[in-house]
Residue frames as qw, qx, qy, qz and C-alpha x, y, z in Angstrom:
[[0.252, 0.717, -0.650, 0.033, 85.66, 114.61, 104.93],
 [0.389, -0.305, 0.839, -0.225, 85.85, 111.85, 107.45],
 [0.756, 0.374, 0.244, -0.478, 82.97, 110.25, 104.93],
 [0.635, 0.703, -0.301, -0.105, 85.23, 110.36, 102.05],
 [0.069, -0.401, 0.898, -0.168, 88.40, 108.50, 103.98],
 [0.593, 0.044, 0.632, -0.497, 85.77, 105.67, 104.93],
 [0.851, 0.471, 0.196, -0.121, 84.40, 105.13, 101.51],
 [0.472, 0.608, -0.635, 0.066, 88.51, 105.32, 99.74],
 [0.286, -0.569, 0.712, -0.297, 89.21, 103.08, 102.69],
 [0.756, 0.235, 0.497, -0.355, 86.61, 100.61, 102.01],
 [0.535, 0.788, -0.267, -0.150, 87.84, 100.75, 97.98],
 [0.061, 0.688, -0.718, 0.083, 91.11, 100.43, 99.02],
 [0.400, -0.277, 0.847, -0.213, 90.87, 97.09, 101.03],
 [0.787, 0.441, 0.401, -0.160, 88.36, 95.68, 98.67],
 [0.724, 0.626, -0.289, -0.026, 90.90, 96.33, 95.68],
 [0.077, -0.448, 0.858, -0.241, 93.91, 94.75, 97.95],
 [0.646, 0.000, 0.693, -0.321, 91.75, 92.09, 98.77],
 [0.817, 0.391, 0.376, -0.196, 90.11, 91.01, 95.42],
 [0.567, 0.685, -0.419, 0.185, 94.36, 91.43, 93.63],
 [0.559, -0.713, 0.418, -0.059, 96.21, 90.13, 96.46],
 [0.929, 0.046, 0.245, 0.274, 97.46, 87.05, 94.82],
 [0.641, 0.673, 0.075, 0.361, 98.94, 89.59, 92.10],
 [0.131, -0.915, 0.334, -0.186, 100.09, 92.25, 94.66],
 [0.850, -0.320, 0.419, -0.013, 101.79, 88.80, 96.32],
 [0.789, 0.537, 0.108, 0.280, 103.22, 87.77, 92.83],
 [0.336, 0.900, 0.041, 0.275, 104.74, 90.87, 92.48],
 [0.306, -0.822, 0.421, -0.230, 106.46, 91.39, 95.64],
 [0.904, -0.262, 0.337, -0.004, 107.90, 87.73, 95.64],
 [0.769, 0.615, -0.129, 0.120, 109.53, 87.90, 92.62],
 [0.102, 0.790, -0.511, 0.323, 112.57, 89.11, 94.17],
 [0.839, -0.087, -0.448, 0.297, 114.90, 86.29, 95.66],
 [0.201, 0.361, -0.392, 0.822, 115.58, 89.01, 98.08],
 [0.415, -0.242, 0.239, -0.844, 112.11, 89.31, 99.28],
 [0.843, -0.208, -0.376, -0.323, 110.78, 85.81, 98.91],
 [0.591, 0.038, -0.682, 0.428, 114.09, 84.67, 101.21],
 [0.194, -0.128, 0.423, -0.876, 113.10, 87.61, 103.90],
 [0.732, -0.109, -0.166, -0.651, 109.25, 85.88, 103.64],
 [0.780, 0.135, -0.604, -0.084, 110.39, 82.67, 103.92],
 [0.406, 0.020, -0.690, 0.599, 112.33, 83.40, 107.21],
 [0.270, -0.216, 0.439, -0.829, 109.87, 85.28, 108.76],
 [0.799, -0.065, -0.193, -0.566, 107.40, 82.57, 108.31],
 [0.824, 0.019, -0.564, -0.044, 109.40, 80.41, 109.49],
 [0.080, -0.221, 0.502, -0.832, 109.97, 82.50, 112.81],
 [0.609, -0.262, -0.072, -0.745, 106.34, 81.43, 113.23],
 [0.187, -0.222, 0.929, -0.229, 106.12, 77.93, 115.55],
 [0.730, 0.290, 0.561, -0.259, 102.86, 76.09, 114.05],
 [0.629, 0.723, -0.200, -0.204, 104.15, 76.95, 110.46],
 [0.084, 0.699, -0.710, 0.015, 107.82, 76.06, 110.95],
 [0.370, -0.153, 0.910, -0.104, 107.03, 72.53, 112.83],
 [0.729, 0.519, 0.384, -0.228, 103.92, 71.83, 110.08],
 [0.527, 0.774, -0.336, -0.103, 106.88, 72.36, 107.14],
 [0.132, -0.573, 0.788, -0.183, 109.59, 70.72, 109.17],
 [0.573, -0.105, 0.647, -0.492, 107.49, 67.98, 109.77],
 [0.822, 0.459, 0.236, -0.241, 106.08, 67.51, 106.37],
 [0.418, 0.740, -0.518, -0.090, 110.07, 67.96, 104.73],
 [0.155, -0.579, 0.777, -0.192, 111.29, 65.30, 106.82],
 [0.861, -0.070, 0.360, -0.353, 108.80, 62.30, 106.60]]
């Protein structure tokens, strides 16, 4: 049993991994979720001052 979890696990992250862009697509669409993305990324302090930096020149 523990065999089978291991090898669907292994599946799993290898299909998330080789569709991400699409899974990413998908979930952005929404102007609900891309604004909630946007702010947590910009909660982040090398992202926020590398955007801030590059909006302002």
């Amino acid at each position: 049993m523990k065999r089978l979890k291991r090898i669907l696990l292994v599946f799993g992250i290898f299909f998330i991994y080789s569709n991400r862009y699409k899974i990413m697509n998908v979930c952005l669409k929404s102007k609900w979720m891309r604004e909630k993305f946007i702010q947590l990324t910009m909660q982040i302090p090398l992202i926020g001052r590398k955007f801030l930096q590059g909006a302002f020149k």
